[in-house]
C-alpha positions in Angstrom: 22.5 -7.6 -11.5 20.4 -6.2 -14.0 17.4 -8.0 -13.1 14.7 -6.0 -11.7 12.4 -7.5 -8.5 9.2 -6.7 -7.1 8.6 -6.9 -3.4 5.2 -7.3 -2.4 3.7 -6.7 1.2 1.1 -9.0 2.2 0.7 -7.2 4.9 -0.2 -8.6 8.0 -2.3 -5.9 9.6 -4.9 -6.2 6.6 -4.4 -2.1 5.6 -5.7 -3.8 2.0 -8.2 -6.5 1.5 -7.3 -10.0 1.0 -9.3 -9.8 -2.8 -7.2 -6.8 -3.6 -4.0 -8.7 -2.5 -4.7 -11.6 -4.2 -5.8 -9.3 -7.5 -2.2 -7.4 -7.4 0.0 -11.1 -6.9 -2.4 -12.1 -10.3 -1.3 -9.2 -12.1 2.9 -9.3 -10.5 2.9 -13.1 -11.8 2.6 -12.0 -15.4 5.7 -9.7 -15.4 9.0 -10.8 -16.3 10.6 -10.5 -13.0 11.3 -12.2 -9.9 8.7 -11.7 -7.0 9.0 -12.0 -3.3 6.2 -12.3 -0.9 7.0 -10.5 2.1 4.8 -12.2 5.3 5.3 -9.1 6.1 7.9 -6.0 5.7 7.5 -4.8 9.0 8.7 -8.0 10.5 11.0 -8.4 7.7 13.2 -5.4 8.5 13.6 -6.7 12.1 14.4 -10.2 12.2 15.1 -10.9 8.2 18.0 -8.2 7.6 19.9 -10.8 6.0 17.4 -11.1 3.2 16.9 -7.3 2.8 21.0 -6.9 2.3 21.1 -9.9 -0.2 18.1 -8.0 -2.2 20.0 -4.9 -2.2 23.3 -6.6 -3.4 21.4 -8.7 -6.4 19.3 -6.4 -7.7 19.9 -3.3 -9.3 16.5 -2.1 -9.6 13.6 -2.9 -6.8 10.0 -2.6 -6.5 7.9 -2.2 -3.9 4.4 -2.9 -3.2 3.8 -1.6 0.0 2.0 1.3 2.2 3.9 4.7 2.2 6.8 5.5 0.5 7.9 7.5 3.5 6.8 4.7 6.1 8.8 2.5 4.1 11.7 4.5 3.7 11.9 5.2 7.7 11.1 1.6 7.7 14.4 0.8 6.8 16.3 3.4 8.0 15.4 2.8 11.2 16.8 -0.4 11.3 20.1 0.2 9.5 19.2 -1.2 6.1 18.6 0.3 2.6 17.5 -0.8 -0.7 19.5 1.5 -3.2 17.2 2.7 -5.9 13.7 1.6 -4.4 10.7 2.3 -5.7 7.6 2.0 -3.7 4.0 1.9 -5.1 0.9 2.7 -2.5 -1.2 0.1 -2.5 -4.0 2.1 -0.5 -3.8 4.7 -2.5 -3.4 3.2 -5.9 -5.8 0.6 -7.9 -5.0 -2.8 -9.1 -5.1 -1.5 -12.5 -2.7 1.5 -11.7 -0.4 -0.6 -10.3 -0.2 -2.9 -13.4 0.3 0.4 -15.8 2.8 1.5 -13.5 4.6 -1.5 -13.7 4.2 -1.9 -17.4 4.4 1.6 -18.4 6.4 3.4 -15.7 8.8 0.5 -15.0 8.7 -1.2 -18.4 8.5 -4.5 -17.0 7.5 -7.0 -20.0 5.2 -9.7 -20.0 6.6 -13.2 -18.9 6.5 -15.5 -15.9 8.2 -14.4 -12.8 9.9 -16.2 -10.5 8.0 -15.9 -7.3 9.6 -16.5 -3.6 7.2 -16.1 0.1 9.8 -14.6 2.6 8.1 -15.2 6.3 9.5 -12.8 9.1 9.2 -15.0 12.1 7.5 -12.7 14.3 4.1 -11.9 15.5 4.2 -8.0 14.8 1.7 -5.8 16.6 -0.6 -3.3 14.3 0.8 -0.7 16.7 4.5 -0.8 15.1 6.2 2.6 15.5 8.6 4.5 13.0 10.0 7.9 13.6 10.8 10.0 10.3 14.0 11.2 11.5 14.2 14.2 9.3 10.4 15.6 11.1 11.9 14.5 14.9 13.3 17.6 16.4 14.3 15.0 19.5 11.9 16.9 22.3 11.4 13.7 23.8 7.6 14.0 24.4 7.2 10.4 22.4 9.1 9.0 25.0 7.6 11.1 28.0 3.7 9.5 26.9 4.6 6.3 26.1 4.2 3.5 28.9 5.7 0.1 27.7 9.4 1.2 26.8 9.6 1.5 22.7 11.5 4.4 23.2 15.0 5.8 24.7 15.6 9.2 24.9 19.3 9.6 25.8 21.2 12.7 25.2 18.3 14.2 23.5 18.6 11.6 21.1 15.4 9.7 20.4 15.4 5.9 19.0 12.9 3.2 18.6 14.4 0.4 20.7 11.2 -1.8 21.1 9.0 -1.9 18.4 7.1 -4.5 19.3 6.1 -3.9 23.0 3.7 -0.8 21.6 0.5 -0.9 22.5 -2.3 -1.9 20.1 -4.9 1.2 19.2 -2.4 3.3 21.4 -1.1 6.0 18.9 -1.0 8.5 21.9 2.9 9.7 21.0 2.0 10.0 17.3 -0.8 12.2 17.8 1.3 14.8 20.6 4.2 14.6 17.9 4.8 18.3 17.4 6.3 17.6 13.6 4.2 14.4 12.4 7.0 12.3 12.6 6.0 9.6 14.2 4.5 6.9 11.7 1.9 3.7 12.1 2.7 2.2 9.0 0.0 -0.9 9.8 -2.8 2.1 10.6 -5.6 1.5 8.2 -6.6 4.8 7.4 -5.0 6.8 5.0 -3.6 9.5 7.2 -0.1 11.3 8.0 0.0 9.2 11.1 -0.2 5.7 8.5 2.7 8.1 6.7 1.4 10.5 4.7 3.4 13.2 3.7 2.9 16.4 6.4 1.1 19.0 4.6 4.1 22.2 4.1 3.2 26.2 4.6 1.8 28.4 2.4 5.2 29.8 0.9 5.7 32.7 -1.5 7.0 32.1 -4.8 7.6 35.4 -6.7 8.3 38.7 -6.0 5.0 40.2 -6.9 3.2 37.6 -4.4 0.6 39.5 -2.3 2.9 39.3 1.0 0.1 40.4 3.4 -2.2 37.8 2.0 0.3 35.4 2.3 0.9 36.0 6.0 -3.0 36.2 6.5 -3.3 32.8 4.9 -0.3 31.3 7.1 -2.2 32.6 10.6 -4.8 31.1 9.8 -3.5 28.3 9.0 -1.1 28.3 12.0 -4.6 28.7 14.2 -6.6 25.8 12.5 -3.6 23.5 13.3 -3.3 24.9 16.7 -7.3 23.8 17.2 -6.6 21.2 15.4 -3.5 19.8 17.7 -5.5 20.4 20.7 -8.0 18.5 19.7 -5.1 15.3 19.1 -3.6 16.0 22.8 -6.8 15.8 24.1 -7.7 12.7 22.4 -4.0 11.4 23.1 -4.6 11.5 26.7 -7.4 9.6 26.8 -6.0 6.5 24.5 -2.7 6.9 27.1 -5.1 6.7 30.5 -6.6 3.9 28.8 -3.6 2.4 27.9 -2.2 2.8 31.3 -5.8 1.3 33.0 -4.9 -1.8 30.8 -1.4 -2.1 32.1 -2.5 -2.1 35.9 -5.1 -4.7 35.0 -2.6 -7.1 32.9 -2.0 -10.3 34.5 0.3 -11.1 37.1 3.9 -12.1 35.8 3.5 -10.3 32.5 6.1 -8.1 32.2 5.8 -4.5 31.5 6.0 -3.3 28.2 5.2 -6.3 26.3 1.5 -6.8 26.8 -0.2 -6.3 24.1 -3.0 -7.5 21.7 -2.8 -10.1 18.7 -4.1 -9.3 15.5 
């Protein structure tokens, strides 16, 4: 069990290009340790559980290669699994040659041949794949108020994902009206708190002689640039919903609601 793994997210949404992907399994197939291609995580955490517990159970340290450490975190919770221990590496964010000093350096992972496995999900997963960061929801239900094709429930003003695959492609109308940021796209390109960036915090005071009126200067303005700033994302929301909703009355006949939507 003291075997270390890498998992490594080809993703299927192409948030990375297919040179950099191929450049990052070059470098993962020179470590000493065993490597699994995930076809792809999102998927993988749906209809492959039985994989992600066996992972959990045989290895005592894991790797990721993913998006967002807090998409993938969500990821998982939302579906009722966990990796003890995981680390997760940003492929956006980081370069091929960070991620090999990271794993050499940070990780120590020596040099050798590693055992590599392709793990296929099964499923046709939409770009459009939802997760809430339960810790940001505050449950006000206005995900499931906007959305039109039933990912959500909202029952007992509790909210849960239910169908992740029946959201709409380029409709990220509830993420953008989410009051807290908690609502994730973890196969968004951009590199955004809606593809699950960390939410910026406040301006907090941390000392006693801290300038208290400049502090609370700096917050109103602050709160006021988000405020324009939200305003702008509801209004924008709206649209990409009454679009949305223009597509689902023009769907064709027999397709049942909720699960039209567009293939990669």
């Amino acid at each position: 069990m003291n075997k270390s793994c890498i998992l490594f997210c080809n993703c299927g949404a192409g948030v990375i290009s297919p040179e950099k992907s191929e450049q990052i399994k070059s470098v993962v197939e020179l470590l000493d340790a065993d490597l699994y291609q995930l076809h792809d995580f999102c998927g993988i955490v749906i209809n492959r559980k039985d994989f992600v517990k066996a992972i959990d159970q045989q290895y005592s340290r894991k790797i990721m290669i993913a998006c967002y450490p807090r998409a993938i975190k969500n990821m998982l919770a939302q579906n009722d699994l966990e990796l003890s221990g995981l680390e997760v590496m940003n492929f956006k964010e980081l370069s091929v040659t960070d991620i090999a000093s990271k794993l050499r350096t940070d990780f120590s992972i020596a040099e050798g041949n590693s055992k590599t496995e392709t793990v296929e999900s099964g499923l046709d997963v939409p770009a459009w794949y939802p997760v809430v960061d339960q810790p940001l929801c505050i449950d006000c239900g206005k995900c499931f108020k906007f959305c039109l094709f039933g990912v959500y429930t909202f029952e007992n003003k509790q909210l849960k994902v239910v169908k992740p695959l029946s959201c709409k492609n380029n409709c990220p109308a509830c993420g953008r009206n989410c009051p807290t940021s908690a609502i994730i796209f973890p196969r968004l390109k951009e590199n955004s708190v809606l593809a699950g960036a960390e939410p910026r915090t406040e301006v907090k005071s941390k000392g006693l002689a801290a300038d208290i009126n400049m502090i609370s200067t700096l917050n109103q303005r602050s709160a006021l640039r988000r405020n324009i700033f939200k305003a702008g994302l509801m209004e924008q929301a709206e649209v990409e919903r009454r679009k949305a909703l223009e597509e689902l009355k023009t769907a064709p006949p027999g397709l049942p609601k909720g699960e039209e939507k567009e293939k990669l």
